[in-house]
N, C-alpha and C positions, 0 to 999 in steps of 0.2 A: 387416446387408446392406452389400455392401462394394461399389462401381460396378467393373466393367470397365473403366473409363475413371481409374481412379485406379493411381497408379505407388506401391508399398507394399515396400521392399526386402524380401527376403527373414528378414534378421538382426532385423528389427524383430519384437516383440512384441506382439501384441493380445490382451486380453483378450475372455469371451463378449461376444456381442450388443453387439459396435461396429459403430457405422454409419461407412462415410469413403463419402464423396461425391465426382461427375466431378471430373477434372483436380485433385486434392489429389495430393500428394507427400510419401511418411514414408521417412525414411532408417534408414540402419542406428541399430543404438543409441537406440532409441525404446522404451519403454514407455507402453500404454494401457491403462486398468482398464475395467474391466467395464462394458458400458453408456454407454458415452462418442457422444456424433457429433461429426462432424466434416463439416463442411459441404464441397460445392465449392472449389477453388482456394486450400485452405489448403496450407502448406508446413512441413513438422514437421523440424526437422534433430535433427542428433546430438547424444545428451545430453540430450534431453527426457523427461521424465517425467510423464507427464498422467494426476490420479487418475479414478475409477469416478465414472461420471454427470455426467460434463461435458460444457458443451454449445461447440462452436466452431463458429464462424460464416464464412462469407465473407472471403477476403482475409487472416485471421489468421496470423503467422509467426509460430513459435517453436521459440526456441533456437539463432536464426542467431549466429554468432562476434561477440562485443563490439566496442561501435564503443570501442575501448582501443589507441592505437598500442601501449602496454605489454605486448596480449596476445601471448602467442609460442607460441597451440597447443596448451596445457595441458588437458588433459581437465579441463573442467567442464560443468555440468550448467540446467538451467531447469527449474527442477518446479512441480508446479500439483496442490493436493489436488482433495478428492472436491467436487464439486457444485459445482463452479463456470463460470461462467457469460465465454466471452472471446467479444468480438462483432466486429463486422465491422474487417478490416486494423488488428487492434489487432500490434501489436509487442514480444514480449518475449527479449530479447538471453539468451545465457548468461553465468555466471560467468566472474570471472578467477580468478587467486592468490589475492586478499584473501578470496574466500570460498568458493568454487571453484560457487556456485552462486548466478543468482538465484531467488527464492521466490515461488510465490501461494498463500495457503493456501486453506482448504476452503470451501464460501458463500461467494466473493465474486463480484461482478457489474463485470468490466471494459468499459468501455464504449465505441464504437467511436471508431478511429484514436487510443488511446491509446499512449504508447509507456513501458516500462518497460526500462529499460537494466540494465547488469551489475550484479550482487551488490544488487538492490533484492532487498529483506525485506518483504512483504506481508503481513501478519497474517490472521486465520482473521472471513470477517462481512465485509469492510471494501468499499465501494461507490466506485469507481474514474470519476468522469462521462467526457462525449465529449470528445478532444482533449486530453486530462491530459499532459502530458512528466514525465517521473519521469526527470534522472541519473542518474547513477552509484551507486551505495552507500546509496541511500533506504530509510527504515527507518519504514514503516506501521505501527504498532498494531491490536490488533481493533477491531472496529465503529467502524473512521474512516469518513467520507465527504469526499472530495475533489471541490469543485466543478467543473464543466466548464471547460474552455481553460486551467485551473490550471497554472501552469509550479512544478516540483521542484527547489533547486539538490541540486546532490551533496553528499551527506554527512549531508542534513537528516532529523531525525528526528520523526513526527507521533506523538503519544500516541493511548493506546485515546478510543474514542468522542470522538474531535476531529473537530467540522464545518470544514469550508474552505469561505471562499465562492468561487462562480466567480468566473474570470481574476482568481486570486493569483497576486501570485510570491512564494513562499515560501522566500524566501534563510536565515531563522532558525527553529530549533527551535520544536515548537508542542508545548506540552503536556499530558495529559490533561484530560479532558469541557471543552475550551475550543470556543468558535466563534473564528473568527478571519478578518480578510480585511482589504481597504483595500491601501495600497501607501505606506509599507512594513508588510510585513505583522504585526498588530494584533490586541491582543483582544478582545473585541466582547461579552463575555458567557460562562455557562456553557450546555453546550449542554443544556439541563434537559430539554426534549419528550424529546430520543433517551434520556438518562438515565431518567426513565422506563417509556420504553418496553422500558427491557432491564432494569426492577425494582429500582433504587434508588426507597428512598424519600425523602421528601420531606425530611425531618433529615437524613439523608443528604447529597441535593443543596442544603441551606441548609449546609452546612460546607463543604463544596466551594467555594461562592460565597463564606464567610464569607474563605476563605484566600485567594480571586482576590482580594476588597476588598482586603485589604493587599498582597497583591504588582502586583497593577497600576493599583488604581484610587488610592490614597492618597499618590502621586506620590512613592513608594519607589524607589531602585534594587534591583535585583534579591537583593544579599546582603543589604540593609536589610531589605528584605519579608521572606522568610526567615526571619532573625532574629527579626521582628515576629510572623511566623505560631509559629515554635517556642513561644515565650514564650504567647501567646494562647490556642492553641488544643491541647487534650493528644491525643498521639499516639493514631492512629487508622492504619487500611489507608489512606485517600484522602491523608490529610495529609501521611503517611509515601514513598508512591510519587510525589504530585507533589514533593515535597520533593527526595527523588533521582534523580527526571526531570532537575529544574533544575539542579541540581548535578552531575550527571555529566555536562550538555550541554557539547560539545567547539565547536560553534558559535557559540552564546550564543543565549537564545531568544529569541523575540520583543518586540517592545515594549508597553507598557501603552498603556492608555487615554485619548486627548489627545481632547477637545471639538474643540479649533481645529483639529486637522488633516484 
């Protein structure tokens, strides 16, 4: 069901059984999959790409022009997979150059007055809370969850299944199945419950932990731990991708474990 009260360019594309809702606005150069709503007073610009069975809420913009003095116009794009979930006046800019698109992928749950800026990378699963600012060129893994009022700098990069706790600022890299929060932002554990709950088991999550002991808790620097975890513990999938998480971080990632701070 489409309202008579909703403004839908012509050029735009809807797939079956979208609902748009009063006073929303979709522009040229829109794509909507199947099954989608889209509530009231949303505004969809050019470039968007929103998959089948999404649900949009009140107040949500996407795909307005990057807040980038840099951008000069460039067709890029905002895309958002299947089943997911953007709630009230949440904000998601388009691409510039650097990637020519920002991303949401499919299952995730953005939460309201979130804002995710140009060339942010959102992984497939990942739970977004209220008030999050996500930068420029943020790079989410699946099944993160980002605590509410959490502030993103640009460039930062969160690993799969990493909790944030609310109002971080997360100026440094965070790495896989970590919890992390405090200020400046800190590891605080593995996040073992959500691990779990997506089907590691339990030897599984005791090596995970076994390699956080030495790179944060045994009052290593970073290349130190490393080094310490190679030697200790033999190559495995967990070992091996936090290993080149940390290692390919252009940032540098966060810091360990401090009692007194």
């Amino acid at each position: 069901m489409i309202s008579n009260l909703a403004q839908i360019d012509t050029r735009a594309k809807l797939g079956s059984n979208v609902i748009v809702g009063p006073f929303t606005t979709i522009y040229e150069n829109v794509e909507i999959g199947t099954g989608t709503e889209i509530s009231s007073n949303v505004t969809i610009y050019p470039g968007s790409r929103i998959g089948k069975n999404c649900k949009i809420f009140p107040g949500a913009v996407i795909g307005a022009v990057p807040q980038d003095l840099k951008f000069d116009g460039e067709e890029t794009f905002a895309v958002i997979g299947d089943n997911t979930t953007i709630r009230e006046c949440v904000t998601i800019n388009r691409g510039t150059i650097d990637k020519y698109k920002t991303e949401v992928g499919s299952n995730c749950l953005i939460m309201a007055y979130t804002h995710l800026a140009h060339d942010c990378i959102i992984g497939n699963n990942v739970i977004i809370a209220n008030g999050v600012q996500c930068a420029g060129h943020v790079e989410i893994d699946n099944f993160a969850r980002i605590g509410g009022l959490s502030a993103v700098h640009q460039f930062v990069k969160i690993g799969k299944h990493v909790m944030i706790e609310g109002g971080s600022m997360v100026s440094k890299d965070v790495p896989h199945y970590v919890i992390a929060g405090r200020y400046p932002i800190s590891y605080e554990g593995v996040n073992s419950i959500g691990l779990k709950r997506n089907g590691l088991t339990q030897e599984q999550i005791n090596e995970i932990q076994d390699i956080y002991r030495i790179i944060f808790i045994h009052n290593n620097n970073v290349s130190k731990g490393i080094a310490q975890v190679e030697d200790a513990i033999k190559s495995s999938i967990y070992r091996d991708e936090i290993i080149e998480f940390i290692r390919s971080s252009e940032r540098g990632v966060m810091k360990g474990f401090n009692k007194g701070r």
